[in-house]
C-alpha positions as CSV (number, residue, x, y, z in Angstrom):
1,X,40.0,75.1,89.6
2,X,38.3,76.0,85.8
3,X,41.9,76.0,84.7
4,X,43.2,72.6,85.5
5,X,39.4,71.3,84.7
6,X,40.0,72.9,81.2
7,X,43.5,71.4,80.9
8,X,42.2,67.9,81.8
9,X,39.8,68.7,78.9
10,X,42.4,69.1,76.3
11,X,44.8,66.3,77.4
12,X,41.9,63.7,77.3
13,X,40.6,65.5,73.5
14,X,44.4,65.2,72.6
15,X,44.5,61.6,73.6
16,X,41.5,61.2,71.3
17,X,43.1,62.8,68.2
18,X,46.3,60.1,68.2
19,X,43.7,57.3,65.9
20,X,46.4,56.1,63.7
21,X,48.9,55.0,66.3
22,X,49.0,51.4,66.7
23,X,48.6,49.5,70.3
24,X,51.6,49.1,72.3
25,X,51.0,45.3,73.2
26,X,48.4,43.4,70.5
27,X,45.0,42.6,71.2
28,X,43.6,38.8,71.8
29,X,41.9,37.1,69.3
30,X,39.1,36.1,71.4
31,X,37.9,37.7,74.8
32,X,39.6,36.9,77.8
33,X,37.2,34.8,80.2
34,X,39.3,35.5,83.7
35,X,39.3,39.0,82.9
36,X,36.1,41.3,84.3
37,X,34.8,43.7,81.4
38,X,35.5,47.3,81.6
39,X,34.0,49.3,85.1
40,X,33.2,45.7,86.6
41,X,34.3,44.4,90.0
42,X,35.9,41.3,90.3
43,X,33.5,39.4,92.7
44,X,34.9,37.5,95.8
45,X,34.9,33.7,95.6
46,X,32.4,33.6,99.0
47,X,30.1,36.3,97.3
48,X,30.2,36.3,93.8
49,X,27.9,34.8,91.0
50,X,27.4,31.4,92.0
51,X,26.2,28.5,90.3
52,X,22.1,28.8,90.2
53,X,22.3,32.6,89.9
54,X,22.6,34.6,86.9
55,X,26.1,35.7,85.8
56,X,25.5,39.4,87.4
57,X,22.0,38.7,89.3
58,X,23.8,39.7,92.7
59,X,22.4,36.8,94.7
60,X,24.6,35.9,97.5
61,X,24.4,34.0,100.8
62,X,23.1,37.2,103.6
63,X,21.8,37.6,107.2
64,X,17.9,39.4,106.2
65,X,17.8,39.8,110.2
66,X,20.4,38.8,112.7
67,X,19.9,35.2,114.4
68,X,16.3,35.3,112.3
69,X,17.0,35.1,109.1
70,X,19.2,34.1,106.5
71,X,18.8,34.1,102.4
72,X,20.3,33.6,99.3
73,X,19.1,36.6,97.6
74,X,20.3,40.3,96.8
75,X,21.0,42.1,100.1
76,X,18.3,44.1,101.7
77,X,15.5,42.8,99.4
78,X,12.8,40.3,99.1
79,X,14.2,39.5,96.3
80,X,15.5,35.8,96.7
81,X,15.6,31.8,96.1
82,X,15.6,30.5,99.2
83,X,15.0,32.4,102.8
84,X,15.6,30.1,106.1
85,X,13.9,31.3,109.1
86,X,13.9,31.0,113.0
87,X,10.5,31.5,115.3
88,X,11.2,33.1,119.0
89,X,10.9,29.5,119.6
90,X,13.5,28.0,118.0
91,X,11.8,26.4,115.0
92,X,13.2,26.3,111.7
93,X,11.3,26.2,108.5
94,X,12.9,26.9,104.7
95,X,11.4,29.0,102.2
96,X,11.0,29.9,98.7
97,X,8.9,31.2,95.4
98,X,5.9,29.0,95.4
99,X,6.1,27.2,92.3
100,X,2.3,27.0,91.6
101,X,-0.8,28.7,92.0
102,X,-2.5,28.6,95.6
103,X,-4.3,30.2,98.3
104,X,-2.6,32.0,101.1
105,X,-2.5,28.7,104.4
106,X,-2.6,26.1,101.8
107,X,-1.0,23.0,102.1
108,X,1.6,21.8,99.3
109,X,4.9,19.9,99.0
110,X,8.7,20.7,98.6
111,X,11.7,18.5,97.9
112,X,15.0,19.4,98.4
113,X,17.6,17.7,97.2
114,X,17.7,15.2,94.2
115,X,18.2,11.1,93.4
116,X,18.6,9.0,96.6
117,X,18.8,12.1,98.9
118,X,15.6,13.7,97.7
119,X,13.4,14.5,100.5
120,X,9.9,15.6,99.9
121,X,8.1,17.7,103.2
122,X,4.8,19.2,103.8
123,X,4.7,23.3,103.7
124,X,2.3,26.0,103.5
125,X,1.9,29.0,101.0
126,X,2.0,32.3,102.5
127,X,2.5,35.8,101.1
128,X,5.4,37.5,101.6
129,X,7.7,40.5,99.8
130,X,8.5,38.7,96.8
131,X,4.8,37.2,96.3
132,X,3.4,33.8,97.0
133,X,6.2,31.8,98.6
134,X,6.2,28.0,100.4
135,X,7.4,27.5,104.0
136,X,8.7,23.9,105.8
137,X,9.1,23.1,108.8
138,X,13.0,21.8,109.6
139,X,14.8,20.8,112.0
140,X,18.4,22.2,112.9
141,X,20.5,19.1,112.1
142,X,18.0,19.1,108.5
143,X,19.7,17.6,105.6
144,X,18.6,20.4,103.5
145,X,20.7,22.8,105.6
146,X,23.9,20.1,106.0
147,X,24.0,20.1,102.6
148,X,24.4,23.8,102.5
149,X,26.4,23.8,105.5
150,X,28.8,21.4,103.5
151,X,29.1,24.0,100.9
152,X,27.5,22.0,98.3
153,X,24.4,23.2,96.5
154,X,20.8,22.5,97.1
155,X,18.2,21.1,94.5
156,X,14.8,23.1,95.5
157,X,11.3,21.9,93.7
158,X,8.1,22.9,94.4
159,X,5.2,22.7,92.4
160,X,6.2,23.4,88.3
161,X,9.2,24.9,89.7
162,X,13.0,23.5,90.5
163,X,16.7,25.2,91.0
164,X,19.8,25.2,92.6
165,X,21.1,27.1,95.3
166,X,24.3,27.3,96.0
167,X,26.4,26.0,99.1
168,X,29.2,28.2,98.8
169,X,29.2,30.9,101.0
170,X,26.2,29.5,102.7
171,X,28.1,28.3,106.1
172,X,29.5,31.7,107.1
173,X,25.6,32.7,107.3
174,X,24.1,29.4,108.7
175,X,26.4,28.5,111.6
176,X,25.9,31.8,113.4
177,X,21.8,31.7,112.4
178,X,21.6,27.7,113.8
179,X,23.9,28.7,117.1
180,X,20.8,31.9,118.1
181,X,18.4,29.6,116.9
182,X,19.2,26.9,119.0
183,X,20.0,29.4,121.9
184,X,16.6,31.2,121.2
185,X,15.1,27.3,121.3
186,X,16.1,27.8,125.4
């Protein structure tokens, strides 16, 4: 084992020693935008950086809890834009980083959307993982969540606050989420 370790060694210091030889093929001018940079993964057009997320923030349309939750957010944290939620009742309400300063229950106001198809609903702040966050009641057939659905992305404001969450990717999350909703509605 220590002997082919050791041999690695040298071929890899060998390789090192040849500086003056020139490149096989020549090297672009400028950087290659399609290409990924050295050590990255290429990221899936339903799961990589969309736009509204940072380049390499790892935000992507995910299932927090089978049938009870779904977010765009990084996998397996609180971290997130937008989390949409479903009571053992069936009820629906969208949620988010409070964009203001408030008290745990108290009432404030969220648009989603923007121009003509702005639509601005009542919520409450509550705490949650990520900190003070806003919650609104929807219902299934919302035009928040068509627009989603639709793969197109959603303005969010509240408060000081306003972004863009994506719509692509969000269907394969939503429709099984709405179907146990609905069926947990009963």
């Amino acid at each position: 084992m220590r002997i082919w370790i050791l041999a690695a060694v040298a071929a890899a210091a060998l390789g090192a020693c040849d500086g003056g030889a020139k490149p096989k093929a020549p090297l672009p001018a400028t950087p290659v935008k399609d290409a990924p940079a050295a050590g990255a993964s290429t990221p899936s057009p339903e799961l990589g950086p969309e736009p509204g997320a940072e380049p390499d923030s790892g935000y992507r349309w995910n299932t927090a809890m089978p049938g009870q939750s779904v977010q765009y957010g990084l996998p397996e944290s609180d971290d997130r834009l937008l989390r949409i939620d479903c009571d053992e009742h069936g009820r629906i309400e969208i949620g988010g980083p409070a964009g203001v300063d408030g008290q745990e229950g108290e009432r404030v106001t969220v648009t989603f959307g923007e121009g003509d198809a702005a639509r601005t609903l009542p919520a409450l702040l509550a705490m949650a993982g990520d900190g003070m966050n806003f919650y609104a009641q929807v219902a299934s057939d919302d035009p928040a969540l068509r627009t989603l659905l639709a793969g197109r992305p959603l303005k969010v404001t509240q408060g000081d606050d306003s972004w863009e969450v994506p719509g692509l990717g969000a269907a394969a999350e939503l429709e099984p989420f709405l179907q146990a909703c609905r069926a947990s509605a009963g």
